[in-house]
Structure formats: structure tokens, C-alpha cells
PDB file of N, CA, C, O and CB in Angstrom:
ATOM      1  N   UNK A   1    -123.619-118.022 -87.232  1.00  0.00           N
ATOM      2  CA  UNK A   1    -124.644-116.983 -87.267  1.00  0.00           C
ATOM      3  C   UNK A   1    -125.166-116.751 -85.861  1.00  0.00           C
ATOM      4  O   UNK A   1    -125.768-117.572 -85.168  1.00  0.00           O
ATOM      5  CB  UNK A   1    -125.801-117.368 -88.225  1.00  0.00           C
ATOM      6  N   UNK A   2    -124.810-115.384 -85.520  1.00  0.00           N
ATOM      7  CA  UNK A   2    -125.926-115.359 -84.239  1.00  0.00           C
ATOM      8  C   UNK A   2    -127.311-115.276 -83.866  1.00  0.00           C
ATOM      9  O   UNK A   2    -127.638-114.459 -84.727  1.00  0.00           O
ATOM     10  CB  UNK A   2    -125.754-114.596 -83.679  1.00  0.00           C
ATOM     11  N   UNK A   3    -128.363-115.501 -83.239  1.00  0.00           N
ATOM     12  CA  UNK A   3    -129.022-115.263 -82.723  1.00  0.00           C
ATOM     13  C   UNK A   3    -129.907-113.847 -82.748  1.00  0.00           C
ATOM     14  O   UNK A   3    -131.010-113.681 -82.227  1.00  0.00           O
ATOM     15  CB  UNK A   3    -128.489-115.618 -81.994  1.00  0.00           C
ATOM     16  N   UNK A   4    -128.899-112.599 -83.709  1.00  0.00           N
ATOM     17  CA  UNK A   4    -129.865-111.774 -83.109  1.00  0.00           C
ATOM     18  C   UNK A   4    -130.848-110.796 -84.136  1.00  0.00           C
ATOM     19  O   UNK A   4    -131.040-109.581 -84.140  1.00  0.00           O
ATOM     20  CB  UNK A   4    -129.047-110.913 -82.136  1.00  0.00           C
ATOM     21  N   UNK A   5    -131.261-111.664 -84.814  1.00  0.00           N
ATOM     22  CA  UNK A   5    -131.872-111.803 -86.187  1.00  0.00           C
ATOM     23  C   UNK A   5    -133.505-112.680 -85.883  1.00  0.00           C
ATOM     24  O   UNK A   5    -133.539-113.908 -85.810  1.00  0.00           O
ATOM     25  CB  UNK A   5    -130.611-112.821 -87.311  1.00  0.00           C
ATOM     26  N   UNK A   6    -134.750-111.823 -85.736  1.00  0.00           N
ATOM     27  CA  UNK A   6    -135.737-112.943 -85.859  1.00  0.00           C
ATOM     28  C   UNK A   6    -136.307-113.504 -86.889  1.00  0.00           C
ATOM     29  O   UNK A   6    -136.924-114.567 -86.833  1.00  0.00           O
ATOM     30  CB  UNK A   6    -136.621-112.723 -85.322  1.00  0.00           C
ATOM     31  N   UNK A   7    -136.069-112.551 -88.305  1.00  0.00           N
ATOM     32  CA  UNK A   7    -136.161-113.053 -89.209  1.00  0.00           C
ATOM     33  C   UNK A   7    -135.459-113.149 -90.279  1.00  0.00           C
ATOM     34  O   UNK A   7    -135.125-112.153 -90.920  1.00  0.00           O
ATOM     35  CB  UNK A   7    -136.855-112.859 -89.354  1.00  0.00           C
ATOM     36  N   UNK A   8    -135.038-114.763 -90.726  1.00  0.00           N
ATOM     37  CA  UNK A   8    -134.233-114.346 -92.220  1.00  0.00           C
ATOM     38  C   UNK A   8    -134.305-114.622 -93.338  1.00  0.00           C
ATOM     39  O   UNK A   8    -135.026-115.570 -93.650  1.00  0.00           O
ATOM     40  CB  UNK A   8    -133.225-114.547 -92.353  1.00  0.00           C
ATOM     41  N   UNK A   9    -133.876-114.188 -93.938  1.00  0.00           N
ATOM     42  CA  UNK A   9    -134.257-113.823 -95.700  1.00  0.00           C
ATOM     43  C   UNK A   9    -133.671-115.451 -96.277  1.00  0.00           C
ATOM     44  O   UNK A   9    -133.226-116.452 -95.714  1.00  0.00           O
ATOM     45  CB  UNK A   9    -132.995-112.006 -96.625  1.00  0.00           C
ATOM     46  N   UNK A  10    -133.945-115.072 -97.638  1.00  0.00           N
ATOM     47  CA  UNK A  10    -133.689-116.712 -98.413  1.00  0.00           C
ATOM     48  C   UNK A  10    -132.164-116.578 -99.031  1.00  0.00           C
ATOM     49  O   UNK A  10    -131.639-117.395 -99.788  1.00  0.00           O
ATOM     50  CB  UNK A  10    -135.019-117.120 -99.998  1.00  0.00           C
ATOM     51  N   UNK A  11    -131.468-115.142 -98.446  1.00  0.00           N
ATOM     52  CA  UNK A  11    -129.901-115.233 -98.612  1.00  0.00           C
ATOM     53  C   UNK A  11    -129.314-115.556 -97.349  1.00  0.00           C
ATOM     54  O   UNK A  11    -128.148-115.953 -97.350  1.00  0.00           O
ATOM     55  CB  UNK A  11    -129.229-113.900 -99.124  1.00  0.00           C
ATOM     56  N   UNK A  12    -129.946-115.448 -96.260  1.00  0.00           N
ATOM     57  CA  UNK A  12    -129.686-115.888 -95.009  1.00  0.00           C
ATOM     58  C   UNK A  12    -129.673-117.616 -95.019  1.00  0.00           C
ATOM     59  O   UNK A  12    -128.722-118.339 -94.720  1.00  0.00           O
ATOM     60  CB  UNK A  12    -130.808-115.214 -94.034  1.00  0.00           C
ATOM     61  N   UNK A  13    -130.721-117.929 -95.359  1.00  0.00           N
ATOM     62  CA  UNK A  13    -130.987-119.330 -95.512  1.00  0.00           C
ATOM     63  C   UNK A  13    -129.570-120.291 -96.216  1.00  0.00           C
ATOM     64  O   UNK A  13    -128.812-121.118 -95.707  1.00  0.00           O
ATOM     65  CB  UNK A  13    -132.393-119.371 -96.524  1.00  0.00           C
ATOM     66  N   UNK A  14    -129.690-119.629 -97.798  1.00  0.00           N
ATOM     67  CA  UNK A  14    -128.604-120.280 -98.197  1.00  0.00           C
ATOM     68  C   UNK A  14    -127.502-120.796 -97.242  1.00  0.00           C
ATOM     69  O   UNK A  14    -127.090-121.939 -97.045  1.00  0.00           O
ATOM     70  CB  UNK A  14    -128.100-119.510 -99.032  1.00  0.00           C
ATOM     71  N   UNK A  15    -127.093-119.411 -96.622  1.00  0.00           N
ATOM     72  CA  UNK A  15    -125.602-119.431 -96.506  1.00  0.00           C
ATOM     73  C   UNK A  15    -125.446-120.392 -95.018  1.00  0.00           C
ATOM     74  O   UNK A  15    -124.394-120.830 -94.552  1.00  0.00           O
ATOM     75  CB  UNK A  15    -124.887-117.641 -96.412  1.00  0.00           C
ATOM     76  N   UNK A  16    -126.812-120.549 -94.472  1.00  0.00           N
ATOM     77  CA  UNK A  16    -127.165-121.029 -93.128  1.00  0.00           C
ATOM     78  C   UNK A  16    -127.083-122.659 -93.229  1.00  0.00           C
ATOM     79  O   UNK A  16    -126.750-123.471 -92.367  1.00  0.00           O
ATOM     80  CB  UNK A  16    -128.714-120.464 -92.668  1.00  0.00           C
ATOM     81  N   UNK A  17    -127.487-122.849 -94.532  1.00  0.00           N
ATOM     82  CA  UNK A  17    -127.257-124.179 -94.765  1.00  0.00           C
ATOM     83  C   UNK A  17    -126.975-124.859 -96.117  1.00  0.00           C
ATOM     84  O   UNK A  17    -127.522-125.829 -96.642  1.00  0.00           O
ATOM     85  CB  UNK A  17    -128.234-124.710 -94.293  1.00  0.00           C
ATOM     86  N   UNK A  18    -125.856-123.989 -96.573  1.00  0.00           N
ATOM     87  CA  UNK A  18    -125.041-124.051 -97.675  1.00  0.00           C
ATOM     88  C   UNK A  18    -125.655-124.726 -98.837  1.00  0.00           C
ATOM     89  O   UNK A  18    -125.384-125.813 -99.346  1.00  0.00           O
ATOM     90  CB  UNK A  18    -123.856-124.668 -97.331  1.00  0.00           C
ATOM     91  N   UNK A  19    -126.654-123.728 -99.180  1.00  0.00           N
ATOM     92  CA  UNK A  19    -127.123-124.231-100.627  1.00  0.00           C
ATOM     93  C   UNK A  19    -127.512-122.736-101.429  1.00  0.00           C
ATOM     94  O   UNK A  19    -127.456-121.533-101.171  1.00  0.00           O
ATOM     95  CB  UNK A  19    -128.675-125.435-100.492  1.00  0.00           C
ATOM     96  N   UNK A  20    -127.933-123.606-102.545  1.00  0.00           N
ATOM     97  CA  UNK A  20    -128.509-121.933-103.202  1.00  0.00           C
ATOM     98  C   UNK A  20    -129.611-121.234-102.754  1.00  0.00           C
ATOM     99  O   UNK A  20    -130.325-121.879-101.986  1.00  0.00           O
ATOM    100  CB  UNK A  20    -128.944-121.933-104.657  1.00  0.00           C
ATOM    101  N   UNK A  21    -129.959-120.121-103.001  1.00  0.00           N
ATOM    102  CA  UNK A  21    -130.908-119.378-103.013  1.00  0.00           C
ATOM    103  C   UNK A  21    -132.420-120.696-103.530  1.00  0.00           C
ATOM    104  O   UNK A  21    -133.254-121.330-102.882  1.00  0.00           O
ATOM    105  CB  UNK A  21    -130.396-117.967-104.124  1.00  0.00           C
ATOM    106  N   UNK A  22    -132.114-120.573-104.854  1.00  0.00           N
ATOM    107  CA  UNK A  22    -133.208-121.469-105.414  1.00  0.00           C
ATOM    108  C   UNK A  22    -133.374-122.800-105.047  1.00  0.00           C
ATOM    109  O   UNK A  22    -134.322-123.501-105.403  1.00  0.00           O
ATOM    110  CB  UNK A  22    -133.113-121.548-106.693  1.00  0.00           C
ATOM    111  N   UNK A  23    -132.269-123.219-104.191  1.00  0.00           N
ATOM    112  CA  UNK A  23    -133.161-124.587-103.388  1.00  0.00           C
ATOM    113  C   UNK A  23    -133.736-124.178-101.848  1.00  0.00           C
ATOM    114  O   UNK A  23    -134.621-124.808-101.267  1.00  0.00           O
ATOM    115  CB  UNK A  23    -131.938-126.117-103.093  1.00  0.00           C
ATOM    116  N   UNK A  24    -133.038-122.980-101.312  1.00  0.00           N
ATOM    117  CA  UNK A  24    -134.266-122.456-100.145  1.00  0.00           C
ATOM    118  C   UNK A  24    -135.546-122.365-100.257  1.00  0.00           C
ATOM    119  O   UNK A  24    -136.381-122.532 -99.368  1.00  0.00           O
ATOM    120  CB  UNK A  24    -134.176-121.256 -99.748  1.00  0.00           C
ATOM    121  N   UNK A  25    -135.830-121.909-102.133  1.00  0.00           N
ATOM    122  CA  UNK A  25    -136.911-121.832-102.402  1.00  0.00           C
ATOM    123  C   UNK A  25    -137.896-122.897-102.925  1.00  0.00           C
ATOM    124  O   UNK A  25    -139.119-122.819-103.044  1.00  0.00           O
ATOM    125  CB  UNK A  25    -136.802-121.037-102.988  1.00  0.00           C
ATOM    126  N   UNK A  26    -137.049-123.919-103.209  1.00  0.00           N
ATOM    127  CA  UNK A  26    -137.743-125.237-103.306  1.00  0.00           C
ATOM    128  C   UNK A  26    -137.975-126.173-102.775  1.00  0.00           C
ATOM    129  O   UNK A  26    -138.515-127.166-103.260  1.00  0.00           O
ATOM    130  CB  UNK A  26    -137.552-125.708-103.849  1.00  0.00           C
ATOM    131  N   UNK A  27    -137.501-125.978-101.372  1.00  0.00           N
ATOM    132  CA  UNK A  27    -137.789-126.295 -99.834  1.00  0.00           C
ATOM    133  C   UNK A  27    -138.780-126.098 -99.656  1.00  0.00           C
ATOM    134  O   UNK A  27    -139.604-126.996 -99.484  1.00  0.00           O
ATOM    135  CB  UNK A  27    -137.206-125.723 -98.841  1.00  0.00           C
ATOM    136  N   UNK A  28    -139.091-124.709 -99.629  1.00  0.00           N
ATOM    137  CA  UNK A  28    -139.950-124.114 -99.102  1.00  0.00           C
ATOM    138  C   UNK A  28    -141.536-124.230 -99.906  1.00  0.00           C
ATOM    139  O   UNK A  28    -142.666-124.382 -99.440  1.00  0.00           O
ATOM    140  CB  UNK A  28    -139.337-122.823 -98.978  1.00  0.00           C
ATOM    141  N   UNK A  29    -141.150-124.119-100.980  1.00  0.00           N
ATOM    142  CA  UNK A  29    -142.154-124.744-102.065  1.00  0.00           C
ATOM    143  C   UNK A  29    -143.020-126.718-101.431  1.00  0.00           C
ATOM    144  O   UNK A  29    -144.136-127.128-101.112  1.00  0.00           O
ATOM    145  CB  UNK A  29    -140.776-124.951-103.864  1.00  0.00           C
ATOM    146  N   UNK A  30    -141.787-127.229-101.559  1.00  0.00           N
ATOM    147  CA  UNK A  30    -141.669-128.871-101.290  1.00  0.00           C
ATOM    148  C   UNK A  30    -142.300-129.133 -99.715  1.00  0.00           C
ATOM    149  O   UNK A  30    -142.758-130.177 -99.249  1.00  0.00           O
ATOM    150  CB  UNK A  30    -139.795-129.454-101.366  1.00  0.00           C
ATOM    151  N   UNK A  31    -142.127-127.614 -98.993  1.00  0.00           N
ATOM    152  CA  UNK A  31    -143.007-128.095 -97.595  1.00  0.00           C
ATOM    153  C   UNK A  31    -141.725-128.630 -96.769  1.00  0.00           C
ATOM    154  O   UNK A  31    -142.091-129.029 -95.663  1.00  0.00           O
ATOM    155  CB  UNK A  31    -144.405-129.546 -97.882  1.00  0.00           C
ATOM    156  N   UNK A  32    -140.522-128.743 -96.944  1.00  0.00           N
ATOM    157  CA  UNK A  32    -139.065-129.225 -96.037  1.00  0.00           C
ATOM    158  C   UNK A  32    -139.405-128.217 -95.003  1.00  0.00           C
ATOM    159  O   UNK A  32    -140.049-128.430 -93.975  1.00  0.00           O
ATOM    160  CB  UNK A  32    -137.230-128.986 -96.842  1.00  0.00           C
ATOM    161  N   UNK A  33    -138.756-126.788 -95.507  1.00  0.00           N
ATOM    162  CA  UNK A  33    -138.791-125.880 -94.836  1.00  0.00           C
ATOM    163  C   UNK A  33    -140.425-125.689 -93.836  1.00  0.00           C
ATOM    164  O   UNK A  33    -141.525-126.241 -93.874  1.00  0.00           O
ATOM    165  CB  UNK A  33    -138.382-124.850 -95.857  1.00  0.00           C
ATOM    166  N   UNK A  34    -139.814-124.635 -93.034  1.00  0.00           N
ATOM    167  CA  UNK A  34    -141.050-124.242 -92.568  1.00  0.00           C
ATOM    168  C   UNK A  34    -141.851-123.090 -93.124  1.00  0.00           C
ATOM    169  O   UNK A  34    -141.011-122.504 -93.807  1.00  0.00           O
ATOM    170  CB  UNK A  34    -140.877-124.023 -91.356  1.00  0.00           C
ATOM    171  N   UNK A  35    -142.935-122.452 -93.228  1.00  0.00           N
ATOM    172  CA  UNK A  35    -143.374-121.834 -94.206  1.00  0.00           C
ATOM    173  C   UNK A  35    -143.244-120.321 -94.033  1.00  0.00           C
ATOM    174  O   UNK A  35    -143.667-119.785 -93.009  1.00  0.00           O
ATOM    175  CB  UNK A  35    -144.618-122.271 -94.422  1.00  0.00           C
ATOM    176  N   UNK A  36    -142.674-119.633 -95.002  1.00  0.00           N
ATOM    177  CA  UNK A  36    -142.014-118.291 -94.353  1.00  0.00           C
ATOM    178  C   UNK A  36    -143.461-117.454 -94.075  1.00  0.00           C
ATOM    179  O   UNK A  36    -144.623-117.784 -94.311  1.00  0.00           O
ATOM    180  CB  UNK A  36    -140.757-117.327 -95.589  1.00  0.00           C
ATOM    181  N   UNK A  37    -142.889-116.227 -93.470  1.00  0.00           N
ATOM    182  CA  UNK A  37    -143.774-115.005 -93.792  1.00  0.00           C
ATOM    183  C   UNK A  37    -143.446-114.235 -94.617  1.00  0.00           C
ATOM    184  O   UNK A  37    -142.324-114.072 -95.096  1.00  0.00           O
ATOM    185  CB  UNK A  37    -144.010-114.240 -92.899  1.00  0.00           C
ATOM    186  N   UNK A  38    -144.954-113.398 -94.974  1.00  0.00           N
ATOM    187  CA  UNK A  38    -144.654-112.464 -96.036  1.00  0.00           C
ATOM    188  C   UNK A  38    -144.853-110.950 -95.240  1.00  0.00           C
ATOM    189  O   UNK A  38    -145.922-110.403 -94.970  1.00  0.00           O
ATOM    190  CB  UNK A  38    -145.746-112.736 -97.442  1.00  0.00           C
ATOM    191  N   UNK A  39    -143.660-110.532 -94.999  1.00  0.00           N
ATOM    192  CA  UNK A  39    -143.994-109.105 -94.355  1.00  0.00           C
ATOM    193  C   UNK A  39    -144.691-107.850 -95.383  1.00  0.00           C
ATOM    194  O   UNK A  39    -145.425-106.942 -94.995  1.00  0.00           O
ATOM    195  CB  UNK A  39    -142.481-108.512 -93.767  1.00  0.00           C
ATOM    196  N   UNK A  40    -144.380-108.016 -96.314  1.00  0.00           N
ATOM    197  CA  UNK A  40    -144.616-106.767 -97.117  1.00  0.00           C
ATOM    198  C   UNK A  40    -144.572-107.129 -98.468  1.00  0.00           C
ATOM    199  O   UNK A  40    -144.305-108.315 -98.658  1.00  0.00           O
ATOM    200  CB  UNK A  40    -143.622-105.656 -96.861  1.00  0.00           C
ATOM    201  N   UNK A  41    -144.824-106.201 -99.795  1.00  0.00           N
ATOM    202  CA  UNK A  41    -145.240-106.913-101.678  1.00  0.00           C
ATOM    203  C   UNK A  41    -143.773-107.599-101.582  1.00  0.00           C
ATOM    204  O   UNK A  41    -143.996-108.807-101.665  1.00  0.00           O
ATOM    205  CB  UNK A  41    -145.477-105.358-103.575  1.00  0.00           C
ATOM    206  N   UNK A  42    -142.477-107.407-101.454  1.00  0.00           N
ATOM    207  CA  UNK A  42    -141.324-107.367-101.825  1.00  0.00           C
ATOM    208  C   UNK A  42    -140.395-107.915-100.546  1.00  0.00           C
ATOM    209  O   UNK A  42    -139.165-107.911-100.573  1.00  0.00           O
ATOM    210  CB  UNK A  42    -141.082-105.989-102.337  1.00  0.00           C
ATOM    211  N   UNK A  43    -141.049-108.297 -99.632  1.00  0.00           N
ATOM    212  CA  UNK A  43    -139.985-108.798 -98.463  1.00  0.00           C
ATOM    213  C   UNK A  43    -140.905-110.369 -97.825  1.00  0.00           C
ATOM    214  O   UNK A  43    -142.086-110.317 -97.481  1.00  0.00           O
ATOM    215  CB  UNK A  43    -139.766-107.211 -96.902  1.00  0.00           C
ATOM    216  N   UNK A  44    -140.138-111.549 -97.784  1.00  0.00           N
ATOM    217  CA  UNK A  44    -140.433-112.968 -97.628  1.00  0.00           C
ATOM    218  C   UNK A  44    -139.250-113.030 -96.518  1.00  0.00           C
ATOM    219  O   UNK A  44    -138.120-112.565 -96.672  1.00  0.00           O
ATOM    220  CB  UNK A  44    -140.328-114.040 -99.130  1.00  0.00           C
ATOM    221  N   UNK A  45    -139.785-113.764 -95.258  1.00  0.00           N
ATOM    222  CA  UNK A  45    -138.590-114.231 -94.279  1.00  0.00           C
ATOM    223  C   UNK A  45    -139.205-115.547 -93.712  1.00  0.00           C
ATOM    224  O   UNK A  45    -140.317-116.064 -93.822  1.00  0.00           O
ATOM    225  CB  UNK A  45    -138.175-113.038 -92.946  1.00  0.00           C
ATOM    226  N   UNK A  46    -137.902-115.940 -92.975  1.00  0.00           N
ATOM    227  CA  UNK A  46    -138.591-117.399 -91.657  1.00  0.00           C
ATOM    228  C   UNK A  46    -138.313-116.356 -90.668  1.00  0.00           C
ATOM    229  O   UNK A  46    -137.759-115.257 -90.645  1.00  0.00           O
ATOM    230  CB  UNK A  46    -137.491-119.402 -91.262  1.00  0.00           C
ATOM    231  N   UNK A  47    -138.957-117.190 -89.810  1.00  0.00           N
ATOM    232  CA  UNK A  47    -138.850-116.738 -88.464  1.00  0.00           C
ATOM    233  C   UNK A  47    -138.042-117.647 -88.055  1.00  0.00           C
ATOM    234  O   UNK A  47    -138.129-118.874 -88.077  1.00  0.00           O
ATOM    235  CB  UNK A  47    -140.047-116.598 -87.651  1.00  0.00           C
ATOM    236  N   UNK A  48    -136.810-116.562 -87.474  1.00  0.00           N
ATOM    237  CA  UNK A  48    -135.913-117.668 -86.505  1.00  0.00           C
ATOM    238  C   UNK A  48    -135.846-119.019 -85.741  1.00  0.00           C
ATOM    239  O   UNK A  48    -135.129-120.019 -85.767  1.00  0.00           O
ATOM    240  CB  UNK A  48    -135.710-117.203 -85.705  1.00  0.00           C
ATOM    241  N   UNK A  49    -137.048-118.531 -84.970  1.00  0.00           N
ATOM    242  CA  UNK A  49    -137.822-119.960 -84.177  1.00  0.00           C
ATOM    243  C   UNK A  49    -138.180-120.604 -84.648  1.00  0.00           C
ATOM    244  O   UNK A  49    -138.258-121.643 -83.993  1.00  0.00           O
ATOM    245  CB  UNK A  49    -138.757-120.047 -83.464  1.00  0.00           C
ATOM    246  N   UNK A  50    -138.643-120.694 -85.878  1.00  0.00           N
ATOM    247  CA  UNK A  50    -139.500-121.697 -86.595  1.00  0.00           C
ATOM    248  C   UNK A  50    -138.253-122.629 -87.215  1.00  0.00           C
ATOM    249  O   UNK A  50    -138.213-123.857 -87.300  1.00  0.00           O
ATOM    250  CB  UNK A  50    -140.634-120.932 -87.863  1.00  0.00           C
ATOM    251  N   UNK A  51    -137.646-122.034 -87.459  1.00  0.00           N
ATOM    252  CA  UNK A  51    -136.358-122.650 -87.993  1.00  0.00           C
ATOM    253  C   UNK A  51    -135.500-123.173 -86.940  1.00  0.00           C
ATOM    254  O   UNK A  51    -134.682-124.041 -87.246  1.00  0.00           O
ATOM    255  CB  UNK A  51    -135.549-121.660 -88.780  1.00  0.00           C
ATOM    256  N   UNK A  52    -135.575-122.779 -85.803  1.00  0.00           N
ATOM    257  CA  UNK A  52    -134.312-123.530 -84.656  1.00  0.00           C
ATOM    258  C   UNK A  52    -135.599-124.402 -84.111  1.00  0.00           C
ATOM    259  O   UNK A  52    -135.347-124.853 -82.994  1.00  0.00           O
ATOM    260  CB  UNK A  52    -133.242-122.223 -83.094  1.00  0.00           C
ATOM    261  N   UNK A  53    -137.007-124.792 -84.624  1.00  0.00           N
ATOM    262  CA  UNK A  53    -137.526-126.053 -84.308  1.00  0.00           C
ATOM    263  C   UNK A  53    -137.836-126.524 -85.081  1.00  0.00           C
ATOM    264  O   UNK A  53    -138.759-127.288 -84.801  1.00  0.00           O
ATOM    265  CB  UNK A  53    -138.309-126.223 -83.625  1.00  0.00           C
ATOM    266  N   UNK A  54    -137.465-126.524 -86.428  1.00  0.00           N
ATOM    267  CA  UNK A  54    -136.786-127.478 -87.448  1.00  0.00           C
ATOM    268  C   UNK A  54    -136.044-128.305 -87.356  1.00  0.00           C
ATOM    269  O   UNK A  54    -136.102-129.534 -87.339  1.00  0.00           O
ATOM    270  CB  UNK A  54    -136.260-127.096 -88.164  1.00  0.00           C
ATOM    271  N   UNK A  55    -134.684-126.988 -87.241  1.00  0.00           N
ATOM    272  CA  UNK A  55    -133.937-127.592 -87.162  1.00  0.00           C
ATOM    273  C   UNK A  55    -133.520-128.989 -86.040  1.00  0.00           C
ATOM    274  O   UNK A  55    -132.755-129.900 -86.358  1.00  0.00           O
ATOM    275  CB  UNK A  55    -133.407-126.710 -87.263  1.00  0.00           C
ATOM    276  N   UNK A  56    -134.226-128.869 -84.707  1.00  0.00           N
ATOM    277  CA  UNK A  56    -134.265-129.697 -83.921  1.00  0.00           C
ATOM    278  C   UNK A  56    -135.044-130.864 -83.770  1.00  0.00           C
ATOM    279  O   UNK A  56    -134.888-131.564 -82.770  1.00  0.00           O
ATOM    280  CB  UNK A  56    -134.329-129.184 -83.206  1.00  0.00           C
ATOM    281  N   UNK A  57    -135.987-131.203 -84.774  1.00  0.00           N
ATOM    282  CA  UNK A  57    -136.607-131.936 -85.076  1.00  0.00           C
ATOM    283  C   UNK A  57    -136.332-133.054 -86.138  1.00  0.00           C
ATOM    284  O   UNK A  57    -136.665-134.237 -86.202  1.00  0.00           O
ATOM    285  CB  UNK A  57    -137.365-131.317 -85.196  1.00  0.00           C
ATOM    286  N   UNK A  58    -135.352-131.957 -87.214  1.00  0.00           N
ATOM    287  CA  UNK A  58    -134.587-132.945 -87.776  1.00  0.00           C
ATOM    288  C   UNK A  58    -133.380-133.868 -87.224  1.00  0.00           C
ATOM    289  O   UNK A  58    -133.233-135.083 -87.360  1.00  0.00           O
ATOM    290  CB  UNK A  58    -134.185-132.365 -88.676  1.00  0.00           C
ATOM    291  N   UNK A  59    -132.280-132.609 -86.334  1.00  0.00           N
ATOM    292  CA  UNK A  59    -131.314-133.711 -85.556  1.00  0.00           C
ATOM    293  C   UNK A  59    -131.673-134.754 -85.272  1.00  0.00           C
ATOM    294  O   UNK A  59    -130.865-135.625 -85.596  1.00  0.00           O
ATOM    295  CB  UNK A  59    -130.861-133.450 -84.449  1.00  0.00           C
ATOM    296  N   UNK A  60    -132.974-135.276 -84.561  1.00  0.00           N
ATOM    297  CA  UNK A  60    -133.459-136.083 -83.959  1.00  0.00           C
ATOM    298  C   UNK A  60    -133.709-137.116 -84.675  1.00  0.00           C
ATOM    299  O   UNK A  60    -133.737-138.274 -84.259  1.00  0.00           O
ATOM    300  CB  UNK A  60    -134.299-135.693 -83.403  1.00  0.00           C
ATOM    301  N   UNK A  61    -134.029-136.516 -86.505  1.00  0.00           N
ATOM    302  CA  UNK A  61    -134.198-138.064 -86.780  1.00  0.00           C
ATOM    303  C   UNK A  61    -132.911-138.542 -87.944  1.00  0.00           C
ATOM    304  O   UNK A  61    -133.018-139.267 -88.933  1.00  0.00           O
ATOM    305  CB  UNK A  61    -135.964-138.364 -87.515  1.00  0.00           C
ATOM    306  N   UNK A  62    -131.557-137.751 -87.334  1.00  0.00           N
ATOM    307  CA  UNK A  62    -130.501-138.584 -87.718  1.00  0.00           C
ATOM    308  C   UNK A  62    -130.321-139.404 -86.917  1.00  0.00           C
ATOM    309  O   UNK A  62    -129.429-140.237 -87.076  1.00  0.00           O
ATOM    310  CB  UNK A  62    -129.425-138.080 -87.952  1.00  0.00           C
TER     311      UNK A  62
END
């Protein structure tokens, strides 16, 4: 996936880290994830960044 996306959706997510839809959302529920935004009634995203310092926070504690 590149880079040129600041925010992505919970079909982005899946496929970003090969799970379903409904465990992006129970991540995110569970507090794993970082906590999305809500742009609009009908549109939920992460923010890119928030997620590439996740994600780097977790490497660290493999």
C-alpha cells in the first residue's frame, strides 16, 4: 500500500493487515487500534499517521 492515502477506511484496514472488516472493528472497539475519525453521519477513517505510529510501537515490542 502506498503512502498516498491520509485516511483509511475499515476496508483499507482489513486488507492492510489481513483480517476482516469486523475485527478492524473490534480493535478498534477493544482500544488495539488507534481511535478513528468520524468525518461525516456515514464515513469513519484512521489517519494514516496514527497508524504508521502504531504500527511502530508495536514492532518494538516484538
Amino acid at each position: 500500500m502506498t503512502n498516498h492515502k491520509l485516511y483509511l477506511s475499515d476496508k483499507d484496514l482489513s486488507e492492510r493487515y489481513a483480517v476482516t472488516r469486523i475485527t478492524v472493528w473490534r480493535w478498534a472497539r477493544e482500544g488495539i487500534l488507534p481511535k478513528p475519525i468520524k468525518l461525516s453521519v456515514n464515513t469513519t477513517r484512521w489517519r494514516l499517521s496514527d497508524l504508521e505510529s502504531f504500527e511502530a510501537t508495536r514492532e518494538g515490542k516484538q
